[in-house]
C-alpha positions as CSV (number, residue, x, y, z in Angstrom):
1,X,102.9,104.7,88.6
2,X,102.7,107.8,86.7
3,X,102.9,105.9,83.0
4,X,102.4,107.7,80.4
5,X,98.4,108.2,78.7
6,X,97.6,105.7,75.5
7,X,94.5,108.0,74.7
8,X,93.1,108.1,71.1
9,X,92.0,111.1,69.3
10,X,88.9,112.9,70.1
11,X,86.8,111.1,66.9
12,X,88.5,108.2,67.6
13,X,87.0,107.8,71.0
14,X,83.7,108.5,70.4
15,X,82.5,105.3,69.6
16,X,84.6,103.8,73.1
17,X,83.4,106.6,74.9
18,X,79.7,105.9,73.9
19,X,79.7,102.5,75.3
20,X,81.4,103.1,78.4
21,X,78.8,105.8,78.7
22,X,75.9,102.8,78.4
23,X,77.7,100.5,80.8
24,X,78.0,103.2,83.5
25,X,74.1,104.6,83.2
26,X,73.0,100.8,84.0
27,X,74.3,100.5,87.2
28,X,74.7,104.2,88.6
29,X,72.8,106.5,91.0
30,X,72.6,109.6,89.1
31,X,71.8,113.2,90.1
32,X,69.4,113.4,87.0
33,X,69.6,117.0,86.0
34,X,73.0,117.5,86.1
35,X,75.9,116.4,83.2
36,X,79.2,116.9,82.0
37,X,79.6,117.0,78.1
38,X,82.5,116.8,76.6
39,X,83.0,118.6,73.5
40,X,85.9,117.9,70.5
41,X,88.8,120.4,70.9
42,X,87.9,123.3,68.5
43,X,84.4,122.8,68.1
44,X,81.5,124.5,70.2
45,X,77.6,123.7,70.0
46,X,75.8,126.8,68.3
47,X,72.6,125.2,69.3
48,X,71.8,123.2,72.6
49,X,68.7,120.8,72.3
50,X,65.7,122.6,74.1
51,X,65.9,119.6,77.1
52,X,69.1,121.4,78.2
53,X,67.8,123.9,80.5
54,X,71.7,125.7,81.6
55,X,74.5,125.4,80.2
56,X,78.0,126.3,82.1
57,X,82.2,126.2,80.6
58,X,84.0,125.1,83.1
59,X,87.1,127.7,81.7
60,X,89.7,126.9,80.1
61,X,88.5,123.3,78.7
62,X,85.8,122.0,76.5
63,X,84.0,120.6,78.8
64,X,80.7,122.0,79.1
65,X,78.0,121.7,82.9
66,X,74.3,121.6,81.9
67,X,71.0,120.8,83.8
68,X,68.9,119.1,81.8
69,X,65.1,118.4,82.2
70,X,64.0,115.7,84.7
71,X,62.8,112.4,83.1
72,X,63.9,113.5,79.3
73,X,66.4,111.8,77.1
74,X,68.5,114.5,76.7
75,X,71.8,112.7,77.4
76,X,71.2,110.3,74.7
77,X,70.0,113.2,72.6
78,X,73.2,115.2,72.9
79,X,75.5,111.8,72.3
80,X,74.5,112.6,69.3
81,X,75.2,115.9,68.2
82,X,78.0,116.6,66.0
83,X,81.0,117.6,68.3
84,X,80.1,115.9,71.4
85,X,82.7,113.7,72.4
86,X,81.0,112.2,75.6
87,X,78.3,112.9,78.1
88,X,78.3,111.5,82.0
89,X,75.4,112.3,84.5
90,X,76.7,113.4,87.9
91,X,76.3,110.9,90.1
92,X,76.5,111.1,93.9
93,X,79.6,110.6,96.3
94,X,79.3,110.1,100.0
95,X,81.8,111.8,102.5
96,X,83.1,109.4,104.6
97,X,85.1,108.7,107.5
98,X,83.7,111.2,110.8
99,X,85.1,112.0,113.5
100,X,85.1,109.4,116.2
101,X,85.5,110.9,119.5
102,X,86.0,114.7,120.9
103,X,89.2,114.4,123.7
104,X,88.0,117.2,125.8
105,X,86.1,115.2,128.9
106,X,86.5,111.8,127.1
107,X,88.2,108.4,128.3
108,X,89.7,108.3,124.4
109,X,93.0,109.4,123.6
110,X,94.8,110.5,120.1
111,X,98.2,108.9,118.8
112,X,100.0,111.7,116.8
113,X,99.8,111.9,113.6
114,X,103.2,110.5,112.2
115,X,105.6,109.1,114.6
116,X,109.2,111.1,114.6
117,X,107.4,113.4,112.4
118,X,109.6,116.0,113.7
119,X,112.3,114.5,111.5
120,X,110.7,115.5,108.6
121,X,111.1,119.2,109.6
122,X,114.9,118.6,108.1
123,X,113.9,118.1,104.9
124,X,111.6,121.4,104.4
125,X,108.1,122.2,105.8
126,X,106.5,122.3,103.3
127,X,106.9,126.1,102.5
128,X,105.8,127.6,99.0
129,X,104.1,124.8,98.3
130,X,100.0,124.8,97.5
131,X,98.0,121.7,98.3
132,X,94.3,121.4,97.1
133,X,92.2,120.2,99.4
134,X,89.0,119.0,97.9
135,X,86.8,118.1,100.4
136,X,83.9,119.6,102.7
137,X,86.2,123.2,102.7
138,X,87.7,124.9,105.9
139,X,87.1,126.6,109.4
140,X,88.2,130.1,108.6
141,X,89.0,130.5,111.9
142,X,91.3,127.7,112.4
143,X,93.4,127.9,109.8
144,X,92.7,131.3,108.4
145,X,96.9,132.1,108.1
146,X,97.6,129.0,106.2
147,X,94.9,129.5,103.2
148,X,96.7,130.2,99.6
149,X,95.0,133.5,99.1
150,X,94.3,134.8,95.2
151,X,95.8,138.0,95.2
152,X,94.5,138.5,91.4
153,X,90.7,139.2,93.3
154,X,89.5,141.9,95.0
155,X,87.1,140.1,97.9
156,X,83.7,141.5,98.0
157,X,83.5,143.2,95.2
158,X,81.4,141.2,93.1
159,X,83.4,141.4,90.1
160,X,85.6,138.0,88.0
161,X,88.7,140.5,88.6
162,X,91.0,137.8,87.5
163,X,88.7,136.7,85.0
164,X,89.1,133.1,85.9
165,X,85.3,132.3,86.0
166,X,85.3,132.2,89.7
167,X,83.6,135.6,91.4
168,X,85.5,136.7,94.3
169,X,87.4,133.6,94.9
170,X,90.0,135.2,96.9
171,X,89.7,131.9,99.7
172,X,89.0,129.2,97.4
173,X,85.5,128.3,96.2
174,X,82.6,126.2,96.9
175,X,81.6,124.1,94.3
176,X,78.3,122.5,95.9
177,X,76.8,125.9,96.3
178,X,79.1,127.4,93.4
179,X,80.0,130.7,95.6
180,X,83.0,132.0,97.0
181,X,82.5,130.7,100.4
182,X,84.2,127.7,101.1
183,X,82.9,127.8,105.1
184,X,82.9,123.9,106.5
185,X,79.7,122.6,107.7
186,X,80.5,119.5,108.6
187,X,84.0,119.3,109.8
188,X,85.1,116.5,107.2
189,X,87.6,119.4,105.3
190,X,88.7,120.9,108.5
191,X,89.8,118.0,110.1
192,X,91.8,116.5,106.6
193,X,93.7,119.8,106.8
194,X,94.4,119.7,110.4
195,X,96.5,116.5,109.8
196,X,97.9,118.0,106.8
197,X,99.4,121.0,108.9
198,X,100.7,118.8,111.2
199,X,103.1,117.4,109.1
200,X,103.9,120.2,106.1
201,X,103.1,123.1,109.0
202,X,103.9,125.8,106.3
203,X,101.9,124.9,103.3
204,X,99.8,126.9,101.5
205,X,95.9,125.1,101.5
206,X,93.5,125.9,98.9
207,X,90.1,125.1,100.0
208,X,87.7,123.7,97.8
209,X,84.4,122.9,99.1
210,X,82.6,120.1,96.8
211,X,79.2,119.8,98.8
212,X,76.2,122.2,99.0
213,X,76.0,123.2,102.8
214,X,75.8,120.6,105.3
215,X,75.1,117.5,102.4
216,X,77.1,114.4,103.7
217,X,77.8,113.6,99.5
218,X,78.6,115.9,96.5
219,X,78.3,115.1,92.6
220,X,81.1,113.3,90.3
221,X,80.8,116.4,88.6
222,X,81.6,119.1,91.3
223,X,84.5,116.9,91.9
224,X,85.8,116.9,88.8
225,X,85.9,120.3,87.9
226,X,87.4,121.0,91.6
227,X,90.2,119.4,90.1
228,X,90.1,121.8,86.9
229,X,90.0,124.5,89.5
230,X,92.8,123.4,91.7
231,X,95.6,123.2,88.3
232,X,94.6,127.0,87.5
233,X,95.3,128.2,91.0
234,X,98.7,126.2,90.2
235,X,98.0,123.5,92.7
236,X,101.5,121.5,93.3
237,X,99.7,118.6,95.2
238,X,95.9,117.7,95.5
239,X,94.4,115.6,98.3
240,X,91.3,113.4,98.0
241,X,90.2,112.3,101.5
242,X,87.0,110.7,99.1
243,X,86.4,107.6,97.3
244,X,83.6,105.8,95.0
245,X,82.0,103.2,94.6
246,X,81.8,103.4,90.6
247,X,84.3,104.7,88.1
248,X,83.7,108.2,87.0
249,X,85.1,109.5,83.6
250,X,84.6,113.1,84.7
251,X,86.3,112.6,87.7
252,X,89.3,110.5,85.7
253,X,89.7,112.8,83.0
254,X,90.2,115.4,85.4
255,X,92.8,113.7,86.9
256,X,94.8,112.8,84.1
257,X,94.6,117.0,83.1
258,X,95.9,117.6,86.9
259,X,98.9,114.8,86.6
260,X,99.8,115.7,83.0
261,X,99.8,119.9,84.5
262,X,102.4,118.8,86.8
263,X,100.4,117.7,89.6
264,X,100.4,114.9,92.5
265,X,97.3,113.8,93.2
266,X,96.9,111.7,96.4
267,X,93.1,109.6,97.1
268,X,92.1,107.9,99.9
269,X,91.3,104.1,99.4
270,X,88.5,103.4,100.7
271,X,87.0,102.2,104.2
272,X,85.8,98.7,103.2
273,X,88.2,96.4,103.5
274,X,88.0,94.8,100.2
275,X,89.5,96.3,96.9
276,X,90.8,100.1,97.1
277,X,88.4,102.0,95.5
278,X,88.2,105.1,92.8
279,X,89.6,107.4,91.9
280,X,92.6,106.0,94.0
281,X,92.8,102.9,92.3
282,X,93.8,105.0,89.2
283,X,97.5,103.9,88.1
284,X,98.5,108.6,88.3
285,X,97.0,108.6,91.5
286,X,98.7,107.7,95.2
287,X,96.7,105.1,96.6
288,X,96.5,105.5,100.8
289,X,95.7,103.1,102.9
290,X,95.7,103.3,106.5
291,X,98.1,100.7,109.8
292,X,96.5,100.9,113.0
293,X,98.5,102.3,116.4
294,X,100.5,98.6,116.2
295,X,101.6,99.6,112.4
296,X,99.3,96.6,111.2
297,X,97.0,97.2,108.2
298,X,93.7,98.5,109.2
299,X,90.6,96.7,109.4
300,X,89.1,98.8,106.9
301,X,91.5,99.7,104.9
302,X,91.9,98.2,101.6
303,X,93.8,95.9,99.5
304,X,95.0,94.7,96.0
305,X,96.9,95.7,93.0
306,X,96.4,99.5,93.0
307,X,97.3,100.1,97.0
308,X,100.7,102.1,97.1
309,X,101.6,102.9,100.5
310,X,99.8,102.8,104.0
311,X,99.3,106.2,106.5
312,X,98.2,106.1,110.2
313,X,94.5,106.0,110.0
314,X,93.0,105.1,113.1
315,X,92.4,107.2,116.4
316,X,94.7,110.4,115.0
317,X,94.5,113.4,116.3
318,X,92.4,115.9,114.6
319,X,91.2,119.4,114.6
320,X,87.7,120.4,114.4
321,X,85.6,122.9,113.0
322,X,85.5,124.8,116.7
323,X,89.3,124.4,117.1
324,X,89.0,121.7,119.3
325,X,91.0,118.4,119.5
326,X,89.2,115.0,117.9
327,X,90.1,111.7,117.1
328,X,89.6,110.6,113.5
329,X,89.7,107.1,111.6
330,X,89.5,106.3,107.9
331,X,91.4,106.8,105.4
332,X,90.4,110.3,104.7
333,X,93.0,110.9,107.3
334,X,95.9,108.6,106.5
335,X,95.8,110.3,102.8
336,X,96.7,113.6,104.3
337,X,99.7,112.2,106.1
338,X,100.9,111.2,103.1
339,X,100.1,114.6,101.6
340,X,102.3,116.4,104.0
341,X,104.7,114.3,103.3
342,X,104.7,115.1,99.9
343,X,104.5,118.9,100.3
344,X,107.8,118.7,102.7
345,X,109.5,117.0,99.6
346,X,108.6,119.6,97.1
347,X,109.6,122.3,99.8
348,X,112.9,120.7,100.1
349,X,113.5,120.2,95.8
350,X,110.6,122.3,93.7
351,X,112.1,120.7,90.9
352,X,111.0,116.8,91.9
353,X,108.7,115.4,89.5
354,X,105.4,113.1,90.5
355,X,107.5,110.0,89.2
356,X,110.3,111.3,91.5
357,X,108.2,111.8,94.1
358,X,106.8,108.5,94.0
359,X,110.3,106.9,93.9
360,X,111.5,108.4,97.3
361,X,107.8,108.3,98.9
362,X,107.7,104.3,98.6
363,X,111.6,104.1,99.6
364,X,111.1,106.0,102.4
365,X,108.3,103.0,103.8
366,X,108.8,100.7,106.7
367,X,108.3,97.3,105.2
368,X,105.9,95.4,107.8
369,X,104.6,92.0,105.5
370,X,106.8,90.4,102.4
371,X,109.3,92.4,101.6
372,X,109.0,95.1,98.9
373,X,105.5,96.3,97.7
374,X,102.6,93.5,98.8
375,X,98.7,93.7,98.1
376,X,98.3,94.4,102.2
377,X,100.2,97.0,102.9
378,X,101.8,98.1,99.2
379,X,105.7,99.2,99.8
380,X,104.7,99.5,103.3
381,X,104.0,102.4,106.4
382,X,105.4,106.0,105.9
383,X,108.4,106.1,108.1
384,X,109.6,109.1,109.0
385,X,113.3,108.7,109.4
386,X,113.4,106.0,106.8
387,X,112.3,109.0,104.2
388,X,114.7,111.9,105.5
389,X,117.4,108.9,105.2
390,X,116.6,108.2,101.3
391,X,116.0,111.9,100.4
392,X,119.4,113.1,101.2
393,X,122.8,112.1,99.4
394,X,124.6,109.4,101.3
395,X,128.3,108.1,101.9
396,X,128.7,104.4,102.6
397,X,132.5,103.7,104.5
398,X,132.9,101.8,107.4
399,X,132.8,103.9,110.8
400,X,136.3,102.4,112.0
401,X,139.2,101.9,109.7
402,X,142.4,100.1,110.2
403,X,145.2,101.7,109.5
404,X,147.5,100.4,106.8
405,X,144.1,98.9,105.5
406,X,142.7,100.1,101.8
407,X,139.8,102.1,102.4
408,X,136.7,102.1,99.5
409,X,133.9,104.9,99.8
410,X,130.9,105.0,97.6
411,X,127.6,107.0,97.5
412,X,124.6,107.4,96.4
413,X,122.6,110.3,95.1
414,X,118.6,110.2,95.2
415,X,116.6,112.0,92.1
416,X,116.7,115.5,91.3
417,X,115.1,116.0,88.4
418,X,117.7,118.9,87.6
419,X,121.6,120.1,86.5
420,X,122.8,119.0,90.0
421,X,126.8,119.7,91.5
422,X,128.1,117.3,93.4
423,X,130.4,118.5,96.3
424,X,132.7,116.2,98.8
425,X,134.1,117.9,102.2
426,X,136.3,116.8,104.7
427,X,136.6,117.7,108.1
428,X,139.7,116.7,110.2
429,X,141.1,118.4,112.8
430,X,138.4,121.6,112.5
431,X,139.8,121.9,109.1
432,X,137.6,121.4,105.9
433,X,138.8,120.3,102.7
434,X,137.5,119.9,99.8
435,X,137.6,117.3,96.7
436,X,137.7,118.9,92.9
437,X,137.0,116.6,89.8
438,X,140.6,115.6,89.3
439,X,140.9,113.8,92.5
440,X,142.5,116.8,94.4
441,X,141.7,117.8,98.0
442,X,142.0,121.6,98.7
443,X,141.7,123.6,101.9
444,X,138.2,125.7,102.1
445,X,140.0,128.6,103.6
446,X,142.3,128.8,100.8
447,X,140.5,127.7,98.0
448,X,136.1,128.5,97.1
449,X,134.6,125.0,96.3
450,X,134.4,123.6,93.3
451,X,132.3,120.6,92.4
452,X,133.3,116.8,92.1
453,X,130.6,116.1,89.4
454,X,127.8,117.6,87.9
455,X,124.6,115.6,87.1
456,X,120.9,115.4,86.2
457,X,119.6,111.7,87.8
458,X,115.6,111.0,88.0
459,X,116.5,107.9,89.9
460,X,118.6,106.7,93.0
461,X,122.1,106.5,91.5
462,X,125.1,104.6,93.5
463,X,128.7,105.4,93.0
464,X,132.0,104.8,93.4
465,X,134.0,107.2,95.0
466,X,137.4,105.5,96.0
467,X,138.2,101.7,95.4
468,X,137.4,99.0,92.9
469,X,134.9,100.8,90.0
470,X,135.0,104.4,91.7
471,X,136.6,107.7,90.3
472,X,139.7,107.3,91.8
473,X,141.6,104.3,93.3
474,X,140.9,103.1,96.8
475,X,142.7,105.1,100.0
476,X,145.9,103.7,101.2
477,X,145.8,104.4,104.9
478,X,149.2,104.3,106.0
479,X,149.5,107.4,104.3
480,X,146.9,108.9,106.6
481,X,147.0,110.3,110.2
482,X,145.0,108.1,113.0
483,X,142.0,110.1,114.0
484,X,138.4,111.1,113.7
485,X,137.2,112.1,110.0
486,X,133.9,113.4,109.0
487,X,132.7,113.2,105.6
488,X,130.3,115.4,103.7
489,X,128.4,115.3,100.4
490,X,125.7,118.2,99.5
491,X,123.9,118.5,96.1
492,X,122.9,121.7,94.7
493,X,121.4,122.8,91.6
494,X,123.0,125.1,89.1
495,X,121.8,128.6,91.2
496,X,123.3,127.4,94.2
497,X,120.2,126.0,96.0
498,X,120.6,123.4,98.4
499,X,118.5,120.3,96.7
500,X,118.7,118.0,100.4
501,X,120.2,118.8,103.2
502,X,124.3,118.0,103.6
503,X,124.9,114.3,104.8
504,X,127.9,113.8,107.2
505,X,129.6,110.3,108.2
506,X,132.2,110.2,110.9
507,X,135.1,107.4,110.1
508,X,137.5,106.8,112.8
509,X,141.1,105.5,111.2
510,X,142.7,103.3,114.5
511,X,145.7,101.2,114.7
């Protein structure tokens, strides 16, 4: 999912650029005065054409925001200047997805967000972790406690104190009205983050507001360089509760500079029914669908190729603008389910990379059409338990064991992305015992731990522990007193963090 970027040089593109740039003009609604242009790394324009009326950096790239003058050719004029790489008009994107229903005095009802999303809250909560949400921005105060605040700007004052580009951007930033203010309007942003909360409570949320006021769309190019914006205020995760209708390079480029930084980037897909749309349909992105109350695929939600994994979407409860209680539909709001779920992964291993992510995300899926990933559904609906089961280290034995019987264990690890120790305990009789790399058991009150193995896995690894192709030859049980055992395996990183919580299986040995 997250494969790696064949892109060309700069020059090299120009030419590839140029024609996608013809294609996407025939067909696109365009806001005409506003452009991205891209410029080659290391070059800069001296002189802008007199049709370009203002000319913005968005910092730290070379991409460059103009308003040009209505009705000129400016665009084609500026393709061909020496250092421009490529040039797209902004073109307008509609917010989807409103609210559906207020509870308060209404016959409707809400289903939670995520059923047994309470299980989730033993993998992490999402704690230290910052999710970008891009969208229509945030009721201040609703959610004022769980905003990522910049502590590099003083608020009020007027002054770039960070010198990011950004005035005053201690709450986020509004992009539509390009202020500091990143107030919702419309309750689009509000209600996104509402869902989000509800299953990573204790994530930090950057608010980035993409439309001017009360506007029910916002421009490719606000978008995009939201995205620029959310990887400098070290975004870990970004939601987009948006789709299009047309491709957008400013949009995709920006995407790619958020994945490559380190980012996962999650986009709703679409509300149509038919194929999912952009920017979710990108192969770096996490394409969310939405099941209905049943767990069936939605009516609207889409299918095909690019659709990873589906969310509750329909009739969730929501939180307004005004703090009250709503019901939502649309994918907008299964993508943030997803999200959380995300952010409670991070919380519970920092170290987890998108790929990682993606590989425990779609294991942790209830499979509801073929088995394994399918156009309707992808690798299935997020299941709660099914994902806290997958994230954590596991020990496969047999829960009653005859004795005089051999006795096989093996067990299986999921990715780390780090220098991970490996520790086996063993509980019987209220005493705990531990496992060393020789094959050794030692008492814990006599001995510190020490770990079995030491690893660094980005994938689910299996392995033997006793028995036929494990570390050490299968148990003989007649050796062993009848009884109750309880097995443990923990995985920690190098420092002595916990990278999953401990897993524990009880075997009983009978005659």
């Amino acid at each position: 999912m997250f494969a790696s970027l064949p892109f060309l040089p700069l020059r090299d593109m120009k030419f590839f650029l140029f024609s996608v740039f013809i294609v996407l003009s025939l067909f696109s609604i365009s806001l005409a005065d506003d452009a991205m242009v891209w410029v080659e790394e290391g070059k800069k324009i001296d002189t802008w054409p007199s049709c370009v009326e203002t000319v913005r950096k968005i910092p730290n790239t070379n991409i460059y925001r103009i308003t040009v003058q209505d009705g000129s050719d400016c665009l084609d004029v500026l393709m061909q200047k020496e250092g421009v790489v490529f040039v797209e008009e902004s073109k307008p994107v509609f917010i989807p997805d409103m609210l559906t229903a207020q509870i308060n005095g209404s016959v409707h009802t809400c289903s939670a967000v995520l059923k047994d999303g309470d299980a989730l809250a033993n993998l992490g909560s999402g704690k230290n972790i910052i999710v970008a949400v891009i969208d229509t921005g945030i009721s201040f105060p609703v959610y004022f406690a769980s905003l990522k605040k910049n502590i590099n700007e003083i608020p009020g004052d007027g002054i770039d104190n960070d010198l990011n580009g950004y005035i005053d951007d201690y709450d986020g930033w509004d992009f539509g009205d390009m202020d500091s203010d990143p107030a919702d309007l419309l309750g689009h942003g509000t209600e996104v983050t509402s869902i989000l909360l509800s299953v990573a409570p204790k994530v930090s949320v950057l608010p980035i507001k993409v439309n001017s006021g009360m506007d029910i769309s916002f421009s490719t190019g606000d978008a995009a360089e939201a995205i620029y914006y959310a990887v400098s205020r070290g975004a870990d995760v970004i939601n987009l509760s948006f789709s299009a209708d047309k491709f957008s390079f400013a949009i995709y480029s920006a995407v790619i500079y958020a994945v490559n930084s380190g980012c996962v980037v999650l986009a709703a897909a679409g509300n149509d029914g038919a194929d999912v749309n952009f920017p979710a349909f990108m192969e770096e992105v996490i394409a969310v669908g939405s099941h209905d109350v049943a767990g069936a695929p939605s009516w609207f939600s889409p299918m095909g190729d690019a659709l990873d994994i589906l969310g509750p979407g329909e009739d969730v409860c929501a939180t307004n603008i005004d703090g009250m209680d709503t019901i939502v539909s649309g994918t907008s709001f299964s993508t943030p389910v997803i999200t959380g779920a995300v952010a409670v992964l991070l919380s519970m291993n920092p170290n987890l990379t998108p790929e990682s992510i993606t590989k425990i995300l779609f294991k942790g899926t209830y499979d509801i059409l073929d088995p394994g990933w399918d156009m309707f559904s992808g690798y299935g609906n997020i299941d709660s338990k099914a994902l806290v089961s997958v994230s954590i280290p596991s020990i496969n034995l047999p829960d009653k064991v005859l004795k005089g019987s051999q006795l096989d264990i093996v067990f299986t690890l999921p990715p780390t992305d780090t220098l991970t120790d490996v520790f086996f305990a063993l509980i019987y009789k209220n005493v705990i015992w531990w496992l060393d790399s020789y094959g050794f058991w030692h008492k814990a009150s006599e001995i510190d731990f020490s770990p079995l193995m030491t690893f660094n896995f980005d994938t689910f690894t299996t392995k033997g522990l006793y028995g036929k192709s494990g570390l050490y030859d299968a148990i003989d049980t007649t050796l062993h007193e009848a009884g109750k055992y309880l097995w443990g395996i923990g995985i920690f990183d190098k420092k002595g963090n916990m990278l999953a919580p401990l897993s524990w299986k009880e075997m009983n040995l009978y005659y």
